[in-house]
PDBQT receptor file of N, H, CA, C and O in Angstrom, charges set to zero:
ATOM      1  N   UNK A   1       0.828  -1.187   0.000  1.00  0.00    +0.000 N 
ATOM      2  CA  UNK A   1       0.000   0.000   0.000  1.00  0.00    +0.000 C 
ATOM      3  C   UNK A   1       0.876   1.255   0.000  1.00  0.00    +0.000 C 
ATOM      4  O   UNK A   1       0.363   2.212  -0.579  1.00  0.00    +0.000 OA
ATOM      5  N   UNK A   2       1.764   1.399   0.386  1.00  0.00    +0.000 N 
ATOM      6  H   UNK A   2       2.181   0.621   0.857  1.00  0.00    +0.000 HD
ATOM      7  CA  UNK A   2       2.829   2.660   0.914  1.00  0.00    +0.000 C 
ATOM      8  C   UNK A   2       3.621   2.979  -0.464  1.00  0.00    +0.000 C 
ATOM      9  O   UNK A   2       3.932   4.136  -0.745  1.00  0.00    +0.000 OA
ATOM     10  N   UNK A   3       3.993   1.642  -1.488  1.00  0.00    +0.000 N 
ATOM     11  H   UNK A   3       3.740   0.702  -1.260  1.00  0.00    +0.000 HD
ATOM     12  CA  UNK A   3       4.575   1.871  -2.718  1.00  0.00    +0.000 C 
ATOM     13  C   UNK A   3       3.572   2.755  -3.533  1.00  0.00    +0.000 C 
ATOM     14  O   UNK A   3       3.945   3.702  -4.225  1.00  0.00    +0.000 OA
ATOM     15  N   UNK A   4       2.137   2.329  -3.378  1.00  0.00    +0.000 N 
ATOM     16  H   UNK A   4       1.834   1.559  -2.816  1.00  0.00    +0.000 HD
ATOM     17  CA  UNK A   4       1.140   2.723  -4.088  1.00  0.00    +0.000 C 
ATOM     18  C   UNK A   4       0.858   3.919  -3.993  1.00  0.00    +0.000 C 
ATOM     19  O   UNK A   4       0.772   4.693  -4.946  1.00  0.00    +0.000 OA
ATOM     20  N   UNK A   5       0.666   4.220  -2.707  1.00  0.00    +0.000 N 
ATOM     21  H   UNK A   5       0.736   3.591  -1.933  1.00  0.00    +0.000 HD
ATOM     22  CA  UNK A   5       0.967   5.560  -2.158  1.00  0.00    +0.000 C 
ATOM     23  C   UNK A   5       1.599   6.622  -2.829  1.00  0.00    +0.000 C 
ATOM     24  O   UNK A   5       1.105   7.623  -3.348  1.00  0.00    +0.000 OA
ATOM     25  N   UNK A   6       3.072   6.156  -2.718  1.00  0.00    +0.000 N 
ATOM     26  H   UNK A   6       3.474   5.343  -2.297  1.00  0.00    +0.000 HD
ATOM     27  CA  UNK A   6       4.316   7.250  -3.002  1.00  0.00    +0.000 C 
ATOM     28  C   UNK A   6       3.973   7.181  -4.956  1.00  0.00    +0.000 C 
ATOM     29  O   UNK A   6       4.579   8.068  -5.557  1.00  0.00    +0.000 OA
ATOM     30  N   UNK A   7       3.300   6.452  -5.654  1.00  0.00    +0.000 N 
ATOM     31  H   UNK A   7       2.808   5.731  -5.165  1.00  0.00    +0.000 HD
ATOM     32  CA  UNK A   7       3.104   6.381  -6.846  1.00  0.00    +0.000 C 
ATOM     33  C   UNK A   7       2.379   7.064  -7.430  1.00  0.00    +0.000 C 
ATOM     34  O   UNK A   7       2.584   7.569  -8.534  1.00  0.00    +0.000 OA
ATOM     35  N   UNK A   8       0.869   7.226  -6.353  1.00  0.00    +0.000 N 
ATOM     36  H   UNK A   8       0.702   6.816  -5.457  1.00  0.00    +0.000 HD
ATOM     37  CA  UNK A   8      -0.229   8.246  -6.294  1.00  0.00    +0.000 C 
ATOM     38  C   UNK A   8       0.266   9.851  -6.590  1.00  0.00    +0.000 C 
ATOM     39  O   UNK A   8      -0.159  10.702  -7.371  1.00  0.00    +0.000 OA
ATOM     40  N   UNK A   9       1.151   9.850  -5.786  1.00  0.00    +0.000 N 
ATOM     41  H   UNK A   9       1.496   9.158  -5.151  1.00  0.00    +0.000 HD
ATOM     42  CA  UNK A   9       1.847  10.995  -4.943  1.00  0.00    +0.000 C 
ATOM     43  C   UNK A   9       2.457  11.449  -6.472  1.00  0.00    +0.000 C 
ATOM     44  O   UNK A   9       1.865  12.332  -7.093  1.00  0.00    +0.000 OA
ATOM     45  N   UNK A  10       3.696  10.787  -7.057  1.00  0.00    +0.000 N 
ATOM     46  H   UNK A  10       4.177  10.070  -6.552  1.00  0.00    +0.000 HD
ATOM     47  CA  UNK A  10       4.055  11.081  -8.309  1.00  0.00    +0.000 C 
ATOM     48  C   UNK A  10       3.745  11.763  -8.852  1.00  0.00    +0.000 C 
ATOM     49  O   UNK A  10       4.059  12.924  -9.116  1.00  0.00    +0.000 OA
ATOM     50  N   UNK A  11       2.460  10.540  -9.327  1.00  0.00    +0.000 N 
ATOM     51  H   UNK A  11       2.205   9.597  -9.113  1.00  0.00    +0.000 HD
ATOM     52  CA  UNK A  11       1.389  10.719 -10.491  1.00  0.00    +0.000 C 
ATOM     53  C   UNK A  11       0.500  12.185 -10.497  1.00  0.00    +0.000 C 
ATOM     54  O   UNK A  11       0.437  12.885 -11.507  1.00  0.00    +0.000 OA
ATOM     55  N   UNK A  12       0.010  12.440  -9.564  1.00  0.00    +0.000 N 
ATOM     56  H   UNK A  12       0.061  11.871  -8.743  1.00  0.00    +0.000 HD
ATOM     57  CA  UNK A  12      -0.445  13.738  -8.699  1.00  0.00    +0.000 C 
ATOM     58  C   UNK A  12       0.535  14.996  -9.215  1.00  0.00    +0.000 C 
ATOM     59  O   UNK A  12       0.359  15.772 -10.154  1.00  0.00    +0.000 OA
ATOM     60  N   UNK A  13       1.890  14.886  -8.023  1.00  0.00    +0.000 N 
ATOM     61  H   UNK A  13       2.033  14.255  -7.260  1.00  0.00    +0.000 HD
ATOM     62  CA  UNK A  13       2.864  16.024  -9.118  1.00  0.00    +0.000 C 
ATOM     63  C   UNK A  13       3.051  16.176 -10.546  1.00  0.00    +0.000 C 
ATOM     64  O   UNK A  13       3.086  17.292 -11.067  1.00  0.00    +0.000 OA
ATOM     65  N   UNK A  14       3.188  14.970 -11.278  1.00  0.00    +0.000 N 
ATOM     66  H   UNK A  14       3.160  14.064 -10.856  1.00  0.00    +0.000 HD
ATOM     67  CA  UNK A  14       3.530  15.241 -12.261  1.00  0.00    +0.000 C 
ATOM     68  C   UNK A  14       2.620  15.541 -13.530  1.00  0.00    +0.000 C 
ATOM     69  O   UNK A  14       2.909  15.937 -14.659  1.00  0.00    +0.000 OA
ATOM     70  N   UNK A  15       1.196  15.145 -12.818  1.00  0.00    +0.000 N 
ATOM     71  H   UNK A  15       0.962  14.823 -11.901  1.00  0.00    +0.000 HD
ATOM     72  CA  UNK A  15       0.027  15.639 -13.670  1.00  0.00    +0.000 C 
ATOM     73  C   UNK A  15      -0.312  16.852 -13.491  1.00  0.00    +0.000 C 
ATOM     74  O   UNK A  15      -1.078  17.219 -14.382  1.00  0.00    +0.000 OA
ATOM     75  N   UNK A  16      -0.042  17.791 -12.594  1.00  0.00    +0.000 N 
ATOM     76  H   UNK A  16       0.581  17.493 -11.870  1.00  0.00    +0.000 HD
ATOM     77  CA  UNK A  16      -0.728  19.069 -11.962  1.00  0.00    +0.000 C 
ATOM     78  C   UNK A  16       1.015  19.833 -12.283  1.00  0.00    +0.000 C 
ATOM     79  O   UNK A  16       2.030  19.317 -11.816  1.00  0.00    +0.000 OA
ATOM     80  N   UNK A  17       1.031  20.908 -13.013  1.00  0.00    +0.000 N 
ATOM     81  H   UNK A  17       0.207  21.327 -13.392  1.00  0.00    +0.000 HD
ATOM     82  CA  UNK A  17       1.850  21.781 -13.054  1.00  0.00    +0.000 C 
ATOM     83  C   UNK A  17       1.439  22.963 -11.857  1.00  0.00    +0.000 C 
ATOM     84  O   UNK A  17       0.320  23.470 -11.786  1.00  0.00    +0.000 OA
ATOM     85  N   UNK A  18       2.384  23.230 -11.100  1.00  0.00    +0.000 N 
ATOM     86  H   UNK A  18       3.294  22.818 -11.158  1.00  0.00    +0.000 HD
ATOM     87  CA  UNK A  18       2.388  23.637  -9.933  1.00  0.00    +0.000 C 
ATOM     88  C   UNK A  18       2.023  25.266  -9.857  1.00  0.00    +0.000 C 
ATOM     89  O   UNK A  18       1.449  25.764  -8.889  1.00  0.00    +0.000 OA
ATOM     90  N   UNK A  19       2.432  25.980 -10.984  1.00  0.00    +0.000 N 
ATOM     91  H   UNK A  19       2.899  25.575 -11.770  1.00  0.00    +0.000 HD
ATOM     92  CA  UNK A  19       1.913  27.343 -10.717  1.00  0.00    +0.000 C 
ATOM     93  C   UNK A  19       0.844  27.562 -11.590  1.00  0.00    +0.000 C 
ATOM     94  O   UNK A  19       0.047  28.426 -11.223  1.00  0.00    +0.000 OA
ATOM     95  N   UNK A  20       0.515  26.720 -13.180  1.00  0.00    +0.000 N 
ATOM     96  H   UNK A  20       1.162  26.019 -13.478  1.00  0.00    +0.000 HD
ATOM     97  CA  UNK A  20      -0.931  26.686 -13.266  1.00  0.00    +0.000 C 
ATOM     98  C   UNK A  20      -2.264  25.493 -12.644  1.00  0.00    +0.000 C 
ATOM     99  O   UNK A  20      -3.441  25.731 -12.915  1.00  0.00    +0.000 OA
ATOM    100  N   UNK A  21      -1.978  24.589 -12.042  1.00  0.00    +0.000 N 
ATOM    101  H   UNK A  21      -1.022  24.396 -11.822  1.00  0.00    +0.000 HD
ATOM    102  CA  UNK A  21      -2.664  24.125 -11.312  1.00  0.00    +0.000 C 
ATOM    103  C   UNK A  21      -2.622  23.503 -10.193  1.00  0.00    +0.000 C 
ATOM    104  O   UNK A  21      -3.066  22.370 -10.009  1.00  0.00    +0.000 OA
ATOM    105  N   UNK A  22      -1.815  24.559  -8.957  1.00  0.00    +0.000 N 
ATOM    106  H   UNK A  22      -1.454  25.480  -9.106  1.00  0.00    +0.000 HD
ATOM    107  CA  UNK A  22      -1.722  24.333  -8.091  1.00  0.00    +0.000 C 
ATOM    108  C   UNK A  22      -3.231  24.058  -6.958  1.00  0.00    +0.000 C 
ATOM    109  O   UNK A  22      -3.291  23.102  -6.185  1.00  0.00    +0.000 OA
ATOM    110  N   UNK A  23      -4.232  25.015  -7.084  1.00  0.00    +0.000 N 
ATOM    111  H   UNK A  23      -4.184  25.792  -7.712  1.00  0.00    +0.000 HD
ATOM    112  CA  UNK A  23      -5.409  24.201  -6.635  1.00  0.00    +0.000 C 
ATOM    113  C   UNK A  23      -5.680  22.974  -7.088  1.00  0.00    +0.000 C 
ATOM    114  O   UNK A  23      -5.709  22.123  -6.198  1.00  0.00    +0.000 OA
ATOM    115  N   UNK A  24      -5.902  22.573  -8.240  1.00  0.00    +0.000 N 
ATOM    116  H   UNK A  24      -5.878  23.264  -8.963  1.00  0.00    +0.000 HD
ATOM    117  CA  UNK A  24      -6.065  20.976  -8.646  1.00  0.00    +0.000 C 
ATOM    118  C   UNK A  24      -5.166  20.000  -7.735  1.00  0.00    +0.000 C 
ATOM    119  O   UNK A  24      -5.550  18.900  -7.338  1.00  0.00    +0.000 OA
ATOM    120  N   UNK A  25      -4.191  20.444  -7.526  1.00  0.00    +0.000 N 
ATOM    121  H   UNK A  25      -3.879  21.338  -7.848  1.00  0.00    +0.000 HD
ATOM    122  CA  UNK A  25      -2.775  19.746  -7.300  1.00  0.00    +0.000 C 
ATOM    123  C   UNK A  25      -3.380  19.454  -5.884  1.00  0.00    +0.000 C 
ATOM    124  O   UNK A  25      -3.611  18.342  -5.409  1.00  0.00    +0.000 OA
ATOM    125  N   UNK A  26      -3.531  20.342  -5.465  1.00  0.00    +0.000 N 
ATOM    126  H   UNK A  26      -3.343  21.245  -5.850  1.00  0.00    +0.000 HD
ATOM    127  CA  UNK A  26      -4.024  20.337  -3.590  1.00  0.00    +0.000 C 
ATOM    128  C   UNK A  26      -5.259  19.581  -3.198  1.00  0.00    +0.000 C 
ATOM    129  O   UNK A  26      -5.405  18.762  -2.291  1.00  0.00    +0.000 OA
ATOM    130  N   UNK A  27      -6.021  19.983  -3.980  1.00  0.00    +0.000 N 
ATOM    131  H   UNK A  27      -5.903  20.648  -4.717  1.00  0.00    +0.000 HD
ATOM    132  CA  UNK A  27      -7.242  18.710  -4.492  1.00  0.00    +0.000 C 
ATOM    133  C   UNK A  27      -7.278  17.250  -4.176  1.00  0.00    +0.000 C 
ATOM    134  O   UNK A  27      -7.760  16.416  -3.411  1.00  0.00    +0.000 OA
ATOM    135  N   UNK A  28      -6.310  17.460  -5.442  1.00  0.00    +0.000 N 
ATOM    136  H   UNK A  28      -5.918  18.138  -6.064  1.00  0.00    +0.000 HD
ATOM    137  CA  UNK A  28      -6.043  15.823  -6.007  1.00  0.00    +0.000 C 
ATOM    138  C   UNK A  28      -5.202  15.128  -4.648  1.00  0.00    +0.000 C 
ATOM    139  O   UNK A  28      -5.530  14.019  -4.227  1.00  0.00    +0.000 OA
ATOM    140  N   UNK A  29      -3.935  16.030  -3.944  1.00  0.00    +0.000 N 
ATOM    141  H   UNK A  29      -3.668  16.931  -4.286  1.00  0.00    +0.000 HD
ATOM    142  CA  UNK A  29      -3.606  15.312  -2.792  1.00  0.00    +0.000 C 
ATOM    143  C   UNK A  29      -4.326  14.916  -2.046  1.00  0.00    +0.000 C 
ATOM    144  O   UNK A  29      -4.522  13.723  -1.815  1.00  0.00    +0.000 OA
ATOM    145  N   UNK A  30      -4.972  16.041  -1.416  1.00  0.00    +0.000 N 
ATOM    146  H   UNK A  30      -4.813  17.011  -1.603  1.00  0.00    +0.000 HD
ATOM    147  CA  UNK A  30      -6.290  15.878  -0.163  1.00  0.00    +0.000 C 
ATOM    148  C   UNK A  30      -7.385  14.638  -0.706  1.00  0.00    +0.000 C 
ATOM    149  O   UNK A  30      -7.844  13.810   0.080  1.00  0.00    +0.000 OA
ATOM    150  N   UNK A  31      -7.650  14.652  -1.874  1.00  0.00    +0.000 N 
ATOM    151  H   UNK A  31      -7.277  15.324  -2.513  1.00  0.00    +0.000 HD
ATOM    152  CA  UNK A  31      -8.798  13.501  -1.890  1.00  0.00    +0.000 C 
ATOM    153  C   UNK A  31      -8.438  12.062  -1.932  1.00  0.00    +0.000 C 
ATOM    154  O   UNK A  31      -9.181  11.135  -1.609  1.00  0.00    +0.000 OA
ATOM    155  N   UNK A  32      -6.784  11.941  -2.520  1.00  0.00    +0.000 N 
ATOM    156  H   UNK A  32      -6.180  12.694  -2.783  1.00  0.00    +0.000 HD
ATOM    157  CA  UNK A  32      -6.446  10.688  -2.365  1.00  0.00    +0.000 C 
ATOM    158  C   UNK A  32      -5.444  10.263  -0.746  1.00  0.00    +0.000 C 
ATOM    159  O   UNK A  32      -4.808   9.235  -0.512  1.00  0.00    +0.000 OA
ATOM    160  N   UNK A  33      -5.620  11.348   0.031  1.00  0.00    +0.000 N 
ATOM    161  H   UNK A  33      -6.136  12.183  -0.159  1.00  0.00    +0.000 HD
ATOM    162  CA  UNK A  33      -5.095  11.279   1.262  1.00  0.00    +0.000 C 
ATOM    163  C   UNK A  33      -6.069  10.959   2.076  1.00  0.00    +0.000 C 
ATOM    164  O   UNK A  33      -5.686  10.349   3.074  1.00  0.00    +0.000 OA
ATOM    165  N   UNK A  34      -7.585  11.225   1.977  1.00  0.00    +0.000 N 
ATOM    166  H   UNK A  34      -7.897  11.721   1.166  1.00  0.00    +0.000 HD
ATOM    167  CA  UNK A  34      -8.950  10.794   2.299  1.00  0.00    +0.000 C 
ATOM    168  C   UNK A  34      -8.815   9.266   2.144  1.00  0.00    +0.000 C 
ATOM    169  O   UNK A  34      -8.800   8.398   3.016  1.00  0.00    +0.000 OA
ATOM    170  N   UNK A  35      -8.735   9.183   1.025  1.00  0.00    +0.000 N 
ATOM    171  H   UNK A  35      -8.747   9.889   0.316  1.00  0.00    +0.000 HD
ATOM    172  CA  UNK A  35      -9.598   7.981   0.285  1.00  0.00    +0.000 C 
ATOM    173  C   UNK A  35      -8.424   6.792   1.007  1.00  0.00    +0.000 C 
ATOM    174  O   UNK A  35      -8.818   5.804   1.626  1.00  0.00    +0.000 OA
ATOM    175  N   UNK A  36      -7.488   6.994   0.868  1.00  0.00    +0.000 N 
ATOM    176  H   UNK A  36      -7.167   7.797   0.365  1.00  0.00    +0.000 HD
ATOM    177  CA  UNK A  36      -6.135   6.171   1.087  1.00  0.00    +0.000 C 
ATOM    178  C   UNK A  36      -6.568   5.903   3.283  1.00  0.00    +0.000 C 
ATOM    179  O   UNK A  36      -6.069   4.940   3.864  1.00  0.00    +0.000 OA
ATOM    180  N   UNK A  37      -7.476   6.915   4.043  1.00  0.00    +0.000 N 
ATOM    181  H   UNK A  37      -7.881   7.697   3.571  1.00  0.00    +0.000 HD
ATOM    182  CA  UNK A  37      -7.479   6.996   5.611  1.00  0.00    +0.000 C 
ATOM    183  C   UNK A  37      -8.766   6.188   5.012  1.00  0.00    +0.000 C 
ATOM    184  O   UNK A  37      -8.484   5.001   5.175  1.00  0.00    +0.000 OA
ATOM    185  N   UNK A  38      -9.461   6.241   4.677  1.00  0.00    +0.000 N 
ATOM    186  H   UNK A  38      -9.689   7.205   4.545  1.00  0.00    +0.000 HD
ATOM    187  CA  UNK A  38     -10.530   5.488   4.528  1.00  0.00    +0.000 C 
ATOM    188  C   UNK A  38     -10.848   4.243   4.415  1.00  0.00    +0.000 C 
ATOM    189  O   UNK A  38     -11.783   3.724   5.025  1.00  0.00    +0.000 OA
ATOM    190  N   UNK A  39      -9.844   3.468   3.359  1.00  0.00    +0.000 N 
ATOM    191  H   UNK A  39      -9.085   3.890   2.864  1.00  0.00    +0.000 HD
ATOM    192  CA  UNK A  39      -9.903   2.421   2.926  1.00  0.00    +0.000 C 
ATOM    193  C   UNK A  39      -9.105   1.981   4.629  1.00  0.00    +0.000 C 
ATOM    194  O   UNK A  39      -9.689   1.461   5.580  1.00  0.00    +0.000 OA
ATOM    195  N   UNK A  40      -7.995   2.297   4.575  1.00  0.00    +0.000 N 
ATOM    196  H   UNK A  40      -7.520   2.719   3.803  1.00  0.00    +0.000 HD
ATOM    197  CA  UNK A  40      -7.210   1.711   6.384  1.00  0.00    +0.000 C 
ATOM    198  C   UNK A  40      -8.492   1.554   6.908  1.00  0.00    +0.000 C 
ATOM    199  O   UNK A  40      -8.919   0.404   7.008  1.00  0.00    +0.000 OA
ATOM    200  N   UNK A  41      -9.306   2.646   7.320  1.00  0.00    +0.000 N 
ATOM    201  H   UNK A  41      -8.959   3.581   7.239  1.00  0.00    +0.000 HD
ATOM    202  CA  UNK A  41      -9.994   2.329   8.790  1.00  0.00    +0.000 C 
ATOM    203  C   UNK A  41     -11.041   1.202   8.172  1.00  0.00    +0.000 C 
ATOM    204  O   UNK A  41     -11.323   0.180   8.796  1.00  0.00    +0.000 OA
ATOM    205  N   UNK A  42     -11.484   1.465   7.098  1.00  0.00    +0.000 N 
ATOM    206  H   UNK A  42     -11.254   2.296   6.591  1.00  0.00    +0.000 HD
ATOM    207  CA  UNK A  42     -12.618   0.545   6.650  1.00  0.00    +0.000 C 
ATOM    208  C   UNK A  42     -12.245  -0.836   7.055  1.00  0.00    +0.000 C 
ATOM    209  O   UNK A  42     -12.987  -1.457   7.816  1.00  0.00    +0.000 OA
ATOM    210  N   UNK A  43     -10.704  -1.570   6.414  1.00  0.00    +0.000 N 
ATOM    211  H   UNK A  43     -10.101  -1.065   5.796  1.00  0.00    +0.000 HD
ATOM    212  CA  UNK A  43     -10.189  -2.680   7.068  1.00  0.00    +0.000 C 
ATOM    213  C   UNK A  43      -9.723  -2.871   8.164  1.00  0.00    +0.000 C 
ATOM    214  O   UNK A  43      -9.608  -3.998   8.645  1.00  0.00    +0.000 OA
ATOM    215  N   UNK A  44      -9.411  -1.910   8.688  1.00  0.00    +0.000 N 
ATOM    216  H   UNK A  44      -9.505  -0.994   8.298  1.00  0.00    +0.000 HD
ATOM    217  CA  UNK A  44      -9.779  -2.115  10.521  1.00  0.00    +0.000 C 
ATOM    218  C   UNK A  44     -11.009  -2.369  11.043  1.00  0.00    +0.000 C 
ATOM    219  O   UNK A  44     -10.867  -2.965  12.110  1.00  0.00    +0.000 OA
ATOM    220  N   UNK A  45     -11.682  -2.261  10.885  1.00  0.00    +0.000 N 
ATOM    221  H   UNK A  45     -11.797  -1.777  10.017  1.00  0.00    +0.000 HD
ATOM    222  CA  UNK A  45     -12.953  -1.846  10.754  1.00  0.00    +0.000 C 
ATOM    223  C   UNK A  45     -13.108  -3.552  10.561  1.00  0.00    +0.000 C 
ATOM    224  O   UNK A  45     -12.978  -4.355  11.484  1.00  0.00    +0.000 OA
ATOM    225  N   UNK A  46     -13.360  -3.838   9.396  1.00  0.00    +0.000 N 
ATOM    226  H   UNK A  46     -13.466  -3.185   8.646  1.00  0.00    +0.000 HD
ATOM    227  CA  UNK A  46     -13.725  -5.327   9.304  1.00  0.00    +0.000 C 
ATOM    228  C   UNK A  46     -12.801  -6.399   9.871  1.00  0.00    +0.000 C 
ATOM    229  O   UNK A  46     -13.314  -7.475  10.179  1.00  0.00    +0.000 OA
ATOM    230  N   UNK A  47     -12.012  -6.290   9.973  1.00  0.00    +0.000 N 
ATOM    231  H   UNK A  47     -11.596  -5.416   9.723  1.00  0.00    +0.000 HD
ATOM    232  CA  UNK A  47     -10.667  -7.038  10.472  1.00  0.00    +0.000 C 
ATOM    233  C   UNK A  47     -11.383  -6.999  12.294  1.00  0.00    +0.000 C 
ATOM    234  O   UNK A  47     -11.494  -7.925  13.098  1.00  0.00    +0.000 OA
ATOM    235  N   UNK A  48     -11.630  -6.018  12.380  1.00  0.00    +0.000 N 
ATOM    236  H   UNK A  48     -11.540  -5.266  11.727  1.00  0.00    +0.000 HD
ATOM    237  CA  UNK A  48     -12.282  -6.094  14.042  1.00  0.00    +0.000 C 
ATOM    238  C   UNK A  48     -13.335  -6.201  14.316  1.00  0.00    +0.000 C 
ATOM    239  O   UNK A  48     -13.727  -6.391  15.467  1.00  0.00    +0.000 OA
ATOM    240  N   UNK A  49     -14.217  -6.080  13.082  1.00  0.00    +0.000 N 
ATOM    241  H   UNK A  49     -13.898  -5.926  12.147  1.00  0.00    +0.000 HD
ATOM    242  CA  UNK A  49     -15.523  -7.565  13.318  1.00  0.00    +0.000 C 
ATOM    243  C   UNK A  49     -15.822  -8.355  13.371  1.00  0.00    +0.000 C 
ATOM    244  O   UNK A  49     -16.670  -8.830  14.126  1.00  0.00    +0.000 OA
ATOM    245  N   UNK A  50     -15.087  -8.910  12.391  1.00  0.00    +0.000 N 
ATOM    246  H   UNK A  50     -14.397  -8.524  11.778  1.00  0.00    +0.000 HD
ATOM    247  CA  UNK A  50     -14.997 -10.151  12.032  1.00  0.00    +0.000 C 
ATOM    248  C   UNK A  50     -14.395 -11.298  13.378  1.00  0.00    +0.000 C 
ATOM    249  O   UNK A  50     -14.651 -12.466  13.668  1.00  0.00    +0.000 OA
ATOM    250  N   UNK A  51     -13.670 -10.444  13.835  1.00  0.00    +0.000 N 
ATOM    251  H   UNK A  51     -13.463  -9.495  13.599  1.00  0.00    +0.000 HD
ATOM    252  CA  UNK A  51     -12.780 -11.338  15.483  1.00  0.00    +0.000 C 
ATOM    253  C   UNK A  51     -14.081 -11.192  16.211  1.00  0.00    +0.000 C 
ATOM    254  O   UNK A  51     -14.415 -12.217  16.806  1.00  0.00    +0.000 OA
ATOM    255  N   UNK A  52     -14.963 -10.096  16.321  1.00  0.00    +0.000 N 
ATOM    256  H   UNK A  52     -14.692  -9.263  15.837  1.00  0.00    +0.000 HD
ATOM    257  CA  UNK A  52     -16.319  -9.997  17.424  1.00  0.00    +0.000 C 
ATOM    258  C   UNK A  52     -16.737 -11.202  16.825  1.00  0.00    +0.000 C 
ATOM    259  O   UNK A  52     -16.622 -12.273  17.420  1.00  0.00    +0.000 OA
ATOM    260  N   UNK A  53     -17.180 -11.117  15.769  1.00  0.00    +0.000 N 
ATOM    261  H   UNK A  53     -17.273 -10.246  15.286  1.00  0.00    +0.000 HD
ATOM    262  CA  UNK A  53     -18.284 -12.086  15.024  1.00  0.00    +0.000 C 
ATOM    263  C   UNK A  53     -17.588 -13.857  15.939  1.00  0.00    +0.000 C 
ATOM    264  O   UNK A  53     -18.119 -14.637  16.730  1.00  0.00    +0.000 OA
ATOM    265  N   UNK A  54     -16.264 -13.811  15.295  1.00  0.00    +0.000 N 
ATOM    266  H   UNK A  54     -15.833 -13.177  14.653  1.00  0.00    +0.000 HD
ATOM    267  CA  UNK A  54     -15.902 -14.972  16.050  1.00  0.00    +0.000 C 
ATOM    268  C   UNK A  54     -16.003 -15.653  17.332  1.00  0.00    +0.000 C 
ATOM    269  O   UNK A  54     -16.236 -16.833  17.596  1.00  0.00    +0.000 OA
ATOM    270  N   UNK A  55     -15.764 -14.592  18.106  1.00  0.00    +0.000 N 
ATOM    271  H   UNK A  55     -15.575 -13.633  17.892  1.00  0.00    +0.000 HD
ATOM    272  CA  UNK A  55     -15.922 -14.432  19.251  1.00  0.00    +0.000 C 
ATOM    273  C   UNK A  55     -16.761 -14.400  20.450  1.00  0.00    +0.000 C 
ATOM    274  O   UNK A  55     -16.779 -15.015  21.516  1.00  0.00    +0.000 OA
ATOM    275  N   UNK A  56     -17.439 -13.485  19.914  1.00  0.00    +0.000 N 
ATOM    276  H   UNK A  56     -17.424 -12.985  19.047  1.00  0.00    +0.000 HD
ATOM    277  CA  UNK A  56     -19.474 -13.093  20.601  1.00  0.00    +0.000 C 
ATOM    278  C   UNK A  56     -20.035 -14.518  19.774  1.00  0.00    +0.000 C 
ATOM    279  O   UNK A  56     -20.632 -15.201  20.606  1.00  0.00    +0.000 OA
ATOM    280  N   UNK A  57     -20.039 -15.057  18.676  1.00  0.00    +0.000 N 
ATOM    281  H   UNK A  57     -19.554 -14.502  18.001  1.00  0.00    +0.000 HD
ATOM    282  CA  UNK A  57     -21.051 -15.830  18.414  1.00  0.00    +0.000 C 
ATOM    283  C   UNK A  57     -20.760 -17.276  18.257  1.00  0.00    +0.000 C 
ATOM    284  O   UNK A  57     -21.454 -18.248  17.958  1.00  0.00    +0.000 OA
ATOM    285  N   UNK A  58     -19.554 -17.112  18.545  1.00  0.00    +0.000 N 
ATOM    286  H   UNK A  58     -18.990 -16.323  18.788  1.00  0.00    +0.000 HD
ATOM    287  CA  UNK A  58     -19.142 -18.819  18.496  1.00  0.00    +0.000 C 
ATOM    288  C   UNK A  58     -19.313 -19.654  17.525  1.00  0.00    +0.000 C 
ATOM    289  O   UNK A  58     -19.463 -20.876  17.538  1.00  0.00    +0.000 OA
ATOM    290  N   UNK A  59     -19.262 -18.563  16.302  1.00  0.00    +0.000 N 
ATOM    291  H   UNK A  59     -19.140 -17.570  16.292  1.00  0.00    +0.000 HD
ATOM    292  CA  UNK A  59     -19.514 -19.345  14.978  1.00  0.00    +0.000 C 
ATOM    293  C   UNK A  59     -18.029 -19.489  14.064  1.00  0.00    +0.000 C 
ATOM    294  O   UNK A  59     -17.140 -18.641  14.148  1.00  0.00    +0.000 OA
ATOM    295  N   UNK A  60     -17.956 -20.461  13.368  1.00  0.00    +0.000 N 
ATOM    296  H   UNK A  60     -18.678 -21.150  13.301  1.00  0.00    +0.000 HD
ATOM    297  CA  UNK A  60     -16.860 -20.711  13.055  1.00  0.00    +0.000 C 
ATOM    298  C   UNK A  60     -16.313 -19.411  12.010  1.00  0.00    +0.000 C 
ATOM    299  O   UNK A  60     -17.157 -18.529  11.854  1.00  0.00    +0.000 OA
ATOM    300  N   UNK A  61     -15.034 -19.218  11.311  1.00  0.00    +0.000 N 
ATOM    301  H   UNK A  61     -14.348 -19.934  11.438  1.00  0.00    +0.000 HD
ATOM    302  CA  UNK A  61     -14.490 -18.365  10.891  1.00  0.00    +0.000 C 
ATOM    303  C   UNK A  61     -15.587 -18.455   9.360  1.00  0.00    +0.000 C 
ATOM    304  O   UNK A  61     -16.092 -17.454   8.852  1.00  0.00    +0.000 OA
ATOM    305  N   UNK A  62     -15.725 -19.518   8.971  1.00  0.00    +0.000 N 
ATOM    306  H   UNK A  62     -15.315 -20.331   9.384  1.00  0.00    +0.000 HD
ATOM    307  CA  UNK A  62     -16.439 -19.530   7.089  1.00  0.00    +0.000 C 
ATOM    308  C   UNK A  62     -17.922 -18.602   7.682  1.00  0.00    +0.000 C 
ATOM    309  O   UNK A  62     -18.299 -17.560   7.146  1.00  0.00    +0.000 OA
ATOM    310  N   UNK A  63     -18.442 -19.095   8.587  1.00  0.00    +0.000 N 
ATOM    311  H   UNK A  63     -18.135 -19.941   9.023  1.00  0.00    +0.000 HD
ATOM    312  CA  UNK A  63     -19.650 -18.702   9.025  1.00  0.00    +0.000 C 
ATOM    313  C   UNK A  63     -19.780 -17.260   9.026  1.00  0.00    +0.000 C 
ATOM    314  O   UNK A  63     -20.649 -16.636   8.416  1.00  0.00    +0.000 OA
ATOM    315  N   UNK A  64     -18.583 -16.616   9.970  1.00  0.00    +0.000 N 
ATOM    316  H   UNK A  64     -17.878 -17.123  10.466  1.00  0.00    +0.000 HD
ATOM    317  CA  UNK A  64     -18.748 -15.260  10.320  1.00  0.00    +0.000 C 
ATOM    318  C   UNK A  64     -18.344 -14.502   9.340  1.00  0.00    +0.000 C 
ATOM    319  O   UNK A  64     -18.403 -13.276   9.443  1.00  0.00    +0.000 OA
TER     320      UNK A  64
């Protein structure tokens, strides 16, 4: 994820020329700096239900 990241990041600079589209540029960081906290917590998120599910219901791992 972190390679992907720094690739984003690149791709971002090198698409956005900095003194004519420096708002875009700031944009484009901020929304894939969102999206990139999002997806983490989302799999935290399931990664730590999925152990409740196990756990609270005593159902096997295929189940939960």
């Amino acid at each position: 994820m972190e390679d992907l990241k720094y690739q984003l990041h690149q791709d971002i600079d090198h698409s956005f020329n900095l003194e004519q589209h420096a708002n875009a540029r700031i944009l484009a960081m901020e929304m894939h700096e969102l999206s990139q906290n999002f997806v983490l917590e989302m799999s935290s998120w399931m990664d730590a239900f999925f152990q409740e599910l196990v756990t609270s219901s005593r159902a096997s791992e295929e189940e939960a």
